[in-house]
Each structure stands twice: as C-alpha cells, then as structure tokens.
C-alpha positions as CSV (number, residue, x, y, z in Angstrom):
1,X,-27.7,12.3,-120.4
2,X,-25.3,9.7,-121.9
3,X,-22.1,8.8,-120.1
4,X,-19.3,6.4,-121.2
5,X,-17.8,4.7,-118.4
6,X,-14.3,3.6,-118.1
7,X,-13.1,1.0,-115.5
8,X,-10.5,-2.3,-115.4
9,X,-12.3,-5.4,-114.4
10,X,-13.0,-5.7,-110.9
11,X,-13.1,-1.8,-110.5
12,X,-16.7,-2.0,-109.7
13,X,-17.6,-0.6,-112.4
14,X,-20.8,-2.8,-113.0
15,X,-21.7,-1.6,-109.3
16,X,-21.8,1.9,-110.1
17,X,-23.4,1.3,-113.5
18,X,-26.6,-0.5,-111.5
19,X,-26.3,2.4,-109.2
20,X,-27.3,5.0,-112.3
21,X,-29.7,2.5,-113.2
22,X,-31.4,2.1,-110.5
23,X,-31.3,6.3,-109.2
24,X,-31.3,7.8,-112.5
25,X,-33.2,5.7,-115.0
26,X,-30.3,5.2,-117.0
27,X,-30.1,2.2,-119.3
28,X,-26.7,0.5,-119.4
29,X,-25.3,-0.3,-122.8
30,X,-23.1,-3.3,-122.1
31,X,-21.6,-4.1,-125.4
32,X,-20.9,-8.0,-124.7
33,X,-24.7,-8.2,-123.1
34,X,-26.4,-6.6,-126.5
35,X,-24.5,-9.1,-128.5
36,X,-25.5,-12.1,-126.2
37,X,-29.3,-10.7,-126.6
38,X,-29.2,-10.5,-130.2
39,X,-27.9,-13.4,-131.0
40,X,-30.4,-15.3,-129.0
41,X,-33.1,-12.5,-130.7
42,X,-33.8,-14.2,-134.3
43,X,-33.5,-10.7,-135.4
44,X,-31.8,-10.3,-138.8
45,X,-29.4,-8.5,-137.4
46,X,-29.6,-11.0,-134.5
47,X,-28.5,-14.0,-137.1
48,X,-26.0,-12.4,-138.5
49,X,-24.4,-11.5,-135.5
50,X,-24.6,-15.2,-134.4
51,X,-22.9,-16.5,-137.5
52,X,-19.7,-14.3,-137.2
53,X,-19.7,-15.4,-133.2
54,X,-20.2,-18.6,-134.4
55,X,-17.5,-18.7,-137.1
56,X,-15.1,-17.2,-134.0
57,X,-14.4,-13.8,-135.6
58,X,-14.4,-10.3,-134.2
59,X,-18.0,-8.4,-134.8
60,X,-17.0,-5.3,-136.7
61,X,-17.4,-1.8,-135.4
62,X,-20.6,-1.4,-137.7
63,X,-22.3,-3.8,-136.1
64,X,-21.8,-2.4,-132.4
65,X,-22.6,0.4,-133.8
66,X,-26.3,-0.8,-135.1
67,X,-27.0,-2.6,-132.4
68,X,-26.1,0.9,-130.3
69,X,-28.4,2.5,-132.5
70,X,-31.4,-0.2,-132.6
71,X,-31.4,0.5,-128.6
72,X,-31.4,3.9,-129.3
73,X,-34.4,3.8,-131.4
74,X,-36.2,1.3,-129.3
75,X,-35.5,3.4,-125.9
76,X,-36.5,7.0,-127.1
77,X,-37.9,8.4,-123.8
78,X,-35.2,6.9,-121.8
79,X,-33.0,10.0,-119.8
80,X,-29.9,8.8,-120.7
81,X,-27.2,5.4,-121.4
82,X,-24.4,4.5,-119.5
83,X,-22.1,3.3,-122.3
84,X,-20.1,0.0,-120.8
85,X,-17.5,-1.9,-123.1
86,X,-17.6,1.0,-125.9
87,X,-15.9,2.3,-127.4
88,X,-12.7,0.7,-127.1
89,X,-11.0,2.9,-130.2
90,X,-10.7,6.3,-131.0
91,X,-12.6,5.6,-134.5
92,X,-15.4,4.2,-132.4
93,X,-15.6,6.8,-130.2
94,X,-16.0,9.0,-133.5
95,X,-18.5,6.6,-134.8
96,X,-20.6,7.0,-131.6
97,X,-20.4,10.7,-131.9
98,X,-21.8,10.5,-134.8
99,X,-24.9,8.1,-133.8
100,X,-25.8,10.6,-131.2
101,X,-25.4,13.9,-133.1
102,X,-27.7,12.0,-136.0
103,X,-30.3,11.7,-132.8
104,X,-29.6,15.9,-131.7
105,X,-27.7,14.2,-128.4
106,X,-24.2,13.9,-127.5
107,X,-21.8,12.0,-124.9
108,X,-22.2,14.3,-122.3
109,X,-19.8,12.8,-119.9
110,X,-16.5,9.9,-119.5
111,X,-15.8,8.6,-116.4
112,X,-13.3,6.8,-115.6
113,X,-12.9,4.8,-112.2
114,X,-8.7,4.5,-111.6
115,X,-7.6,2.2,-109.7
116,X,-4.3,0.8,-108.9
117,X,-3.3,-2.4,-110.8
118,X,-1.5,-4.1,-107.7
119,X,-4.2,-3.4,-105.8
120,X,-7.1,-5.4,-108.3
121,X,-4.5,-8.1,-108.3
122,X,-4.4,-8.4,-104.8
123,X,-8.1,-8.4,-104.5
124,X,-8.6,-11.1,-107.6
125,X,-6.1,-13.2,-106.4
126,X,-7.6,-13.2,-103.0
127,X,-10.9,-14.2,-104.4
128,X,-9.4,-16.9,-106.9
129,X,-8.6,-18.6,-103.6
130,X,-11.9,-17.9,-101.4
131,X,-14.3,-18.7,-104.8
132,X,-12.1,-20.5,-107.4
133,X,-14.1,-18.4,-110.2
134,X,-12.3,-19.6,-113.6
135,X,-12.5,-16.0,-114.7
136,X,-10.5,-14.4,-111.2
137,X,-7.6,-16.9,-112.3
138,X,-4.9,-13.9,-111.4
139,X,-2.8,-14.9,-114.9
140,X,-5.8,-14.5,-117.1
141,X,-6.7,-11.4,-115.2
142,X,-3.5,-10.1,-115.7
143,X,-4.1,-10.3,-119.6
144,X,-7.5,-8.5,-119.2
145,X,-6.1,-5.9,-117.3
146,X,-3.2,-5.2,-120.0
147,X,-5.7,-5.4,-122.7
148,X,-8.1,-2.8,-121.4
149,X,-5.1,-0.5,-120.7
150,X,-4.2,-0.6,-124.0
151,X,-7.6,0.1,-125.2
152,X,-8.3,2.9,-123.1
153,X,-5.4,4.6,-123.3
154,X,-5.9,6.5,-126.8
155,X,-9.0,7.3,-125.8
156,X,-8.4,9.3,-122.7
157,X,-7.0,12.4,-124.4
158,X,-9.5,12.4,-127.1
159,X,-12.5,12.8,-124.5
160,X,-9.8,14.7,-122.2
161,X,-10.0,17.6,-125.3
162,X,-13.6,17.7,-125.3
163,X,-13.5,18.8,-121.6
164,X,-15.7,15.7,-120.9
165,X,-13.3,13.1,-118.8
166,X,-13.5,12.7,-115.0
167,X,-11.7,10.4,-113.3
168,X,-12.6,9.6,-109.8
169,X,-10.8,7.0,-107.3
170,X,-12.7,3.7,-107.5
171,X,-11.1,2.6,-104.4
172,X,-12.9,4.5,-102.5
173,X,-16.5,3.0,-100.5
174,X,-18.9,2.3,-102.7
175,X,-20.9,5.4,-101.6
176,X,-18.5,7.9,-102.0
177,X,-18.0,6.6,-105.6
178,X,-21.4,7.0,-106.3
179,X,-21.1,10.5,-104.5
180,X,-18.5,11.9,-106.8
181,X,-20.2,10.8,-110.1
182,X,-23.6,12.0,-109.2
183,X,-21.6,15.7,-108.9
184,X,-20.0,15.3,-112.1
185,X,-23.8,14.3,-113.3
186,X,-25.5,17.1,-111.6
187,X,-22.9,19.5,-112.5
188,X,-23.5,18.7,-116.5
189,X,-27.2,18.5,-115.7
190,X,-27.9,22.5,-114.2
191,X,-25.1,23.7,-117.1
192,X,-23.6,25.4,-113.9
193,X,-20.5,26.5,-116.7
194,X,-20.5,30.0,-115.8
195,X,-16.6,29.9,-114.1
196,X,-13.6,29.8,-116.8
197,X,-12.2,27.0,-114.6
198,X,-13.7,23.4,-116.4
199,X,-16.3,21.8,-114.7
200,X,-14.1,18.8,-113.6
201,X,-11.5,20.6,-111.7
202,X,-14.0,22.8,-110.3
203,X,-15.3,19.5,-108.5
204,X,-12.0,17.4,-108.0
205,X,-9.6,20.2,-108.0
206,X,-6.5,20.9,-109.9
C-alpha cells in the first residue's frame, strides 16, 4: 500500500508518518532525507546529487524520481511507502504514477492532515519563545507555510479525481489522527467498494 501524505509544517505530520512505520511496516519516503543519504552515499548517483547541492541549485524532478525508484528496487518486500515531501507538482505526481505502474503498484491513497494556519502560528510562535529553534522563527515559518500552500494546491484536485484524497483534521489528539487514517487504510486494504457512495465519504461523511 503506498500513501502520499500531505501536511504544513508542524501539522504532525512526521508523527503520524512514524506511526505507519512503526504499526504497518511502512517505509517513509522523505524526499529531503533520501537526498541527505545519498549525498553522503558515494553512490554515482550519490555524487552527482552532491555536486548540484553543492553548486546551490534545485535537484531536478528526474533525480527524485531515481532516487524514488532505487528505494523502490532496494525495498521489494516492503508492504507499502508513505510518500513525505513528493510530489510537490502535478507533473511529478504523473511521474510517480508512472514509477509505480512500471513496478504493477499504484498510489493507493493521499492524505492530507488540514489544519488551520492561525492556529500552527500560534503554536510555532509559542515554541519560538519556550525553545528558540532557528527554524520555529514565526516569519520564516510563515514563508514555509505559504510555500507548501502553493505547492499543494494543484495537486489536491488531481488526486481528488482519482477518488484517492482524504483529508482528516490534524488538530485533533494524536490518537484519533491515527484512528481516522488507519480507516481510510483498512478501508482500501479489504476493497470494501461495494456502495456507489466513494470510500471517503463513506468514512468522513458528506
């Protein structure tokens, strides 16, 4: 089962992601981690990714895309990835497709953890003053949160078509978090498709 998960920073999405680790066996995909590990790797790959970091330009799609698929290959009898960081564009969420059908697997479900921007604010802002973490500084965090926004956004109605997005409040206890997505999981898992109302609404209403 592979699942693409969307969440602004400080959503808890990285909780939830260890969480499917951790129940489910599910290896998390963190683009910004695989690029850290191959660069340190001495891979060929691993080089080349370190020169363009090094040289301060952007990795191209093809690239996340091979290192996606070396993980793929290297992780055969895993159940499933949790896709975290990608994709951030509609052409890479084609591009993934496309990995996954070359491997007889698909994305089988998005979810996205919504959570209101004032309220992440509050919370980073509140933890800029207890911690003094350089990256909770509330006007950087601002940025971040704009920037993911703007990423996500196109890609909600493409995965929305497919039938496959989910969102689920990630204000909500930990717990219960983890409670709605393992329905969402389970309810992919059994294939229980059988009413003509879509999975997700069946679960979340609407």
């Amino acid at each position: 089962m592979n699942i693409v998960m969307f969440g602004p920073p400080a959503a808890g999405k990285g909780t939830q992601a260890k969480l499917l680790t951790a129940q489910r066996g599910l290896i998390q995909l963190s683009t910004g981690d695989m690029l850290r590990a191959a660069r340190t790797s001495g891979s060929d790959l691993g080089k080349k990714v370190a020169g363009i970091m090094d040289r301060g330009d952007l990795v191209s799609d093809e690239i996340v895309i091979a290192l996606i698929e070396e993980q793929l290959d290297m992780n055969e009898d895993a159940p499933g990835f949790i896709f975290d960081g990608f994709p951030r564009t509609v052409e890479q969420a084609k591009a993934l497709d496309a990995t996954l059908q070359k491997r007889g697997q698909e994305v089988d479900g998005v979810v996205r953890l919504c959570v209101d921007d004032n309220v992440l604010l509050r919370r980073i802002e509140k933890r800029f003053k207890e911690e003094g973490r350089k990256d909770d500084n509330p006007e950087s965090f601002k940025i971040r949160l704009g920037n993911y926004h703007k990423q996500t956004a196109p890609l909600l109605p493409f995965y929305a078509a497919q039938g496959k997005l989910t969102e689920v409040d990630g204000l909500a206890a930990i717990d219960t978090v983890a409670a709605s997505i393992a329905q969402v999981l389970d309810m992919q898992k059994t294939g229980m498709e059988t009413s003509t109302k879509p999975w997700w609404k069946r679960i979340f209403g609407g």
